[in-house]
C-alpha positions in Angstrom: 96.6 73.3 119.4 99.4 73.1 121.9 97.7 75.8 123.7 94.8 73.9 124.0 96.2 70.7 124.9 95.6 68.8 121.8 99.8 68.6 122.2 101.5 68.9 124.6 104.9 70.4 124.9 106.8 67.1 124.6 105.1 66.2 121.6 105.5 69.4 119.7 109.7 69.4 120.7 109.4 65.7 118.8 107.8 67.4 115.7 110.6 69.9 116.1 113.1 67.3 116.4 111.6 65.3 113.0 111.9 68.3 111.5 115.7 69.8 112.2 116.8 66.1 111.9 115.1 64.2 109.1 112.9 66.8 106.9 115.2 69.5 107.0 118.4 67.6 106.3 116.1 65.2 103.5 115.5 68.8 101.9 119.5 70.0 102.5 120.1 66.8 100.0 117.6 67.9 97.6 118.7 71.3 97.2 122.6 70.4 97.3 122.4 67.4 95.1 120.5 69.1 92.2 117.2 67.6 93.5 119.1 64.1 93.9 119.3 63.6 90.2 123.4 64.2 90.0 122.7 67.5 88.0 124.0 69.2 89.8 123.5 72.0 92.7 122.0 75.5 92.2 125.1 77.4 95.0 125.0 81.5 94.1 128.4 82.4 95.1 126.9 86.6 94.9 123.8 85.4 96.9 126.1 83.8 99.4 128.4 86.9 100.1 125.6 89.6 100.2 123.6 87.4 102.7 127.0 87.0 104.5 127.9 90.6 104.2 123.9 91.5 105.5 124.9 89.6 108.3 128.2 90.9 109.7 126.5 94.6 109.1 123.7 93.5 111.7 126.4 92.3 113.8 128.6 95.7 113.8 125.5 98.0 113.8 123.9 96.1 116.8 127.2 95.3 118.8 127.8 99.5 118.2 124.5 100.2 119.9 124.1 98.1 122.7 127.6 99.3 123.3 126.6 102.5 123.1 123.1 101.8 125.2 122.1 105.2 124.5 118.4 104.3 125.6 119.6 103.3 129.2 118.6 99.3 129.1 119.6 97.0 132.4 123.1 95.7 130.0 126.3 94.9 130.6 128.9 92.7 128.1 126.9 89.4 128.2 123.5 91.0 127.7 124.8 93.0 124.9 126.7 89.9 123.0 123.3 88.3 123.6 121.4 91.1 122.1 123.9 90.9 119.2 122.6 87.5 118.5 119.0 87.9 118.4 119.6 90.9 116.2 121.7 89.0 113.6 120.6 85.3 113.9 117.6 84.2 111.6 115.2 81.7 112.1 115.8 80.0 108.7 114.6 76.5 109.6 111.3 77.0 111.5 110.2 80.2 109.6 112.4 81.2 106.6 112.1 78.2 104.6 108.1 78.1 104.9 107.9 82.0 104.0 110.3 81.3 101.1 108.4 78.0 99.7 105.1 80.6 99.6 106.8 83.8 98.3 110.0 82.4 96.0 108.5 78.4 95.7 110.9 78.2 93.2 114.1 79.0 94.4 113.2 78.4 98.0 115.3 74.9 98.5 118.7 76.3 97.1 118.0 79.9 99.0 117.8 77.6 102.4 120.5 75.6 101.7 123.2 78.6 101.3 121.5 80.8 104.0 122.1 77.7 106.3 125.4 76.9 105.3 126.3 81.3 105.8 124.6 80.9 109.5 125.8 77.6 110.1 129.6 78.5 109.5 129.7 82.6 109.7 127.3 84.2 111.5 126.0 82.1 114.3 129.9 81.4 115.2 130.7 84.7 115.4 128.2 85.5 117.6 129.1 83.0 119.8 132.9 84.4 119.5 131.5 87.8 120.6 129.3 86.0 123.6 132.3 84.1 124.7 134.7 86.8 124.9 132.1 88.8 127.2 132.1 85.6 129.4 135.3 84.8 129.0 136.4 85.3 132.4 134.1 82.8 133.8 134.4 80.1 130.9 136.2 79.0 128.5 139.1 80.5 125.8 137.7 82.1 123.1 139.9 79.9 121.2 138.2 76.3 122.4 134.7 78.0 122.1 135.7 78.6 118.6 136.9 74.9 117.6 134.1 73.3 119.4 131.5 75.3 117.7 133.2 74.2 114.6 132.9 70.7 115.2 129.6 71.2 116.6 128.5 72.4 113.2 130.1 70.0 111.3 128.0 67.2 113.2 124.6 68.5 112.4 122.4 66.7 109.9 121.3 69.7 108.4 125.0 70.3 107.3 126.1 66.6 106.9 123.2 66.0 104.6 124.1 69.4 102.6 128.1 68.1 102.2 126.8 64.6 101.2 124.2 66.3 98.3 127.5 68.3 97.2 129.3 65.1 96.8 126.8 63.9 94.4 126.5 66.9 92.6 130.3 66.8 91.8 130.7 63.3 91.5 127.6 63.2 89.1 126.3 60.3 90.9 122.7 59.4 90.1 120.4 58.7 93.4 118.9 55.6 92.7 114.7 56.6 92.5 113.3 54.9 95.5 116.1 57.3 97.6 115.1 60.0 95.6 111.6 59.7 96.2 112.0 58.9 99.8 113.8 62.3 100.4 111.0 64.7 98.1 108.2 63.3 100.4 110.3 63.7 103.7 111.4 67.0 102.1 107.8 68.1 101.7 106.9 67.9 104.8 109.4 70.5 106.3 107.2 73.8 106.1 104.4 72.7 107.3 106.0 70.9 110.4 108.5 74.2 110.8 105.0 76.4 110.9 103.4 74.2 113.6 106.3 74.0 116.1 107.2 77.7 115.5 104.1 78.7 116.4 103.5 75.9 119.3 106.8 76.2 120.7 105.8 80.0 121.8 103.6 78.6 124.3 105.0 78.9 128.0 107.3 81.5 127.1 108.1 83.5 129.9 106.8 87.1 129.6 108.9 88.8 132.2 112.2 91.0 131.4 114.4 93.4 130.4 111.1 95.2 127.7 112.9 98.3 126.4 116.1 96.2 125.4 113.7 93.3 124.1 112.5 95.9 122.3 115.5 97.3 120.6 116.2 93.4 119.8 112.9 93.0 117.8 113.6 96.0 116.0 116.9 94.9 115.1 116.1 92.0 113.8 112.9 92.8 112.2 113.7 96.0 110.2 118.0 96.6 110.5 118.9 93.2 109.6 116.8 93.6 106.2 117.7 97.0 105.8 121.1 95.9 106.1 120.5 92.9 103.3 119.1 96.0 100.8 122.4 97.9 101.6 124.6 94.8 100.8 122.8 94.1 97.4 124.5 97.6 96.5 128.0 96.8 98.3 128.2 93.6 96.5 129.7 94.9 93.7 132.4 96.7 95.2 134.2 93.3 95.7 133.8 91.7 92.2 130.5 89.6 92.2 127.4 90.7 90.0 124.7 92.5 91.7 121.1 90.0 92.5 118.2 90.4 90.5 114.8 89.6 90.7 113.5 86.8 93.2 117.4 86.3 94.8 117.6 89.7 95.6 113.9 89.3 97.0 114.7 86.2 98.5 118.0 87.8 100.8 115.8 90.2 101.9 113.2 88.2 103.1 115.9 85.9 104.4 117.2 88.7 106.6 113.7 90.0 107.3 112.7 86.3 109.6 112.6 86.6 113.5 115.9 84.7 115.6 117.3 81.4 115.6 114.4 79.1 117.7 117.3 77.9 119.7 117.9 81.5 120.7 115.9 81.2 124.4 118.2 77.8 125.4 121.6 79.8 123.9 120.9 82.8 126.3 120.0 80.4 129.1 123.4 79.2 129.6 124.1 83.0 130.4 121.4 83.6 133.0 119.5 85.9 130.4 116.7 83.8 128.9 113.8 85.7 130.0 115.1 88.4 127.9 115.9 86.1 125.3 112.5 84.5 124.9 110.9 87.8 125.4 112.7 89.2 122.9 111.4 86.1 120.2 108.3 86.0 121.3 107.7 89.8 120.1 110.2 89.1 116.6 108.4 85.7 115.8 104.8 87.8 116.5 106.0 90.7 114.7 107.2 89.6 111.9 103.7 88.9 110.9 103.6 92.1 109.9 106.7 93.0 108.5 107.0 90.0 106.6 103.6 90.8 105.2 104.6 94.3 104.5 108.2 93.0 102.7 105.8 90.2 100.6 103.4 93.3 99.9 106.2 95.9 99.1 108.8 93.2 97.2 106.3 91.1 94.8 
């Protein structure tokens, strides 16, 4: 549809915006808040680590081998922190969430909220600690990239929304029922809004770049990152926290198995690397039609 013209850019980047910043934060509240009835929210402390754990062993395993660059990409320190993010950094928002709601419908909500809340304060931060200590000679202390990424967390709807549906949870304080309805049917609308602008928002990308290193980013992110997720569900236990089961151990996989963050293009831009950047998610977010569907196939 945006291809064709029945949107155009502009209006597809104002579904997008809907989406991050009412329906996605409406459904943060749900999930957090114990579907905004004060019962309380549904927060796996083992899902949370082996999700986190899956991520930091995507970090180390990619930063190792675009250090390494034993295929002989155009890299150097930037490139490789950027590589590091597109191989560790899910799209949980625009492509996990709807996957989830038609795989695991019924843990979906809670599985998005802690997979945002592990991105949101672990693993996209440390990928930008690793990105700004490659650039650090030319911007900023690692130290002021570190705090203002902190604070720019903390100011997103998603995550205000989440800590407000926490409060109620703990407090026990009953959502009056018009609120409560008013934030299932904004809530409702998130994966199909997330589906459209996902799949609108790769038209224009530029197809030029860096191929063989967009290449080893795909395959990072599309079959290491999950990989890595399998090899945490059997680490977990080492540090004290039960093992997942059934549709949570399905669900981190799947989780781990989405293409990178749909902000990934604009991160790498401020670097002077976005056509490898949007390269590199045009051919996750395409490819992970097919191992997605192979996961869903070889999982359920």
């Amino acid at each position: 549809m945006v291809r064709g013209g029945l949107f155009s850019g502009e209006d597809n980047a104002a579904l997008g915006r809907f989406a991050m910043n009412v329906a996605l934060p409406a459904l943060m509240f749900s999930a957090a808040s114990g579907g905004g009835t004060g019962e309380g929210a549904i927060i796996n402390l083992s899902y949370m680590a082996t999700y986190a754990l899956a991520g930091i062993l995507t970090i180390a395993a990619a930063w190792i081998w675009f250090k390494l660059n034993l295929t002989g990409s155009d890299t150097g320190p930037v490139r490789q922190a950027i590589a590091v993010m597109g191989s560790s950094c899910p799209n949980s928002a625009y492509v996990g969430f709807p996957v989830l709601m038609l795989a695991v419908p019924e843990i979906a909500a809670p599985v998005f909220a802690m997979n945002v809340m592990v991105e949101s304060f672990l693993i996209v931060p440390l990928s930008f600690v690793i990105l700004s200590g490659a650039a650090r000679t030319k911007g900023q202390p690692v130290g002021q990239t570190i705090m203002q990424t902190a604070w720019d967390v903390l100011r997103r709807p998603m995550v205000l929304a989440f800590l407000a549906g926490v409060v109620v949870s703990l407090l026990g304080i009953p959502v009056p029922e018009p609120v409560s309805r008013l934030v299932t049917m904004l809530a409702a609308a998130t994966a199909g809004l997330a589906l459209f602008f996902i799949g609108g928002s790769l038209t224009g990308l530029p197809l030029k770049g860096n191929k063989r290193m967009a290449t080893e980013i795909v395959i990072a992110k599309l079959v290491i990152h999950p990989l890595m997720a399998a090899l945490a569900l059997s680490l977990i236990a080492f540090f004290g926290l039960p093992t997942l089961t059934g549709l949570l151990a399905v669900a981190v996989i799947l989780s781990a198995a989405m293409p990178m963050i749909g902000v990934y293009a604009i991160f790498a831009q401020d670097y002077g690397h976005e056509n490898l950047a949007a390269l590199a998610m045009m051919g996750a977010t395409v490819g992970a039609f097919f191992t997605v569907s192979g996961l869903l196939v070889f999982l359920l």
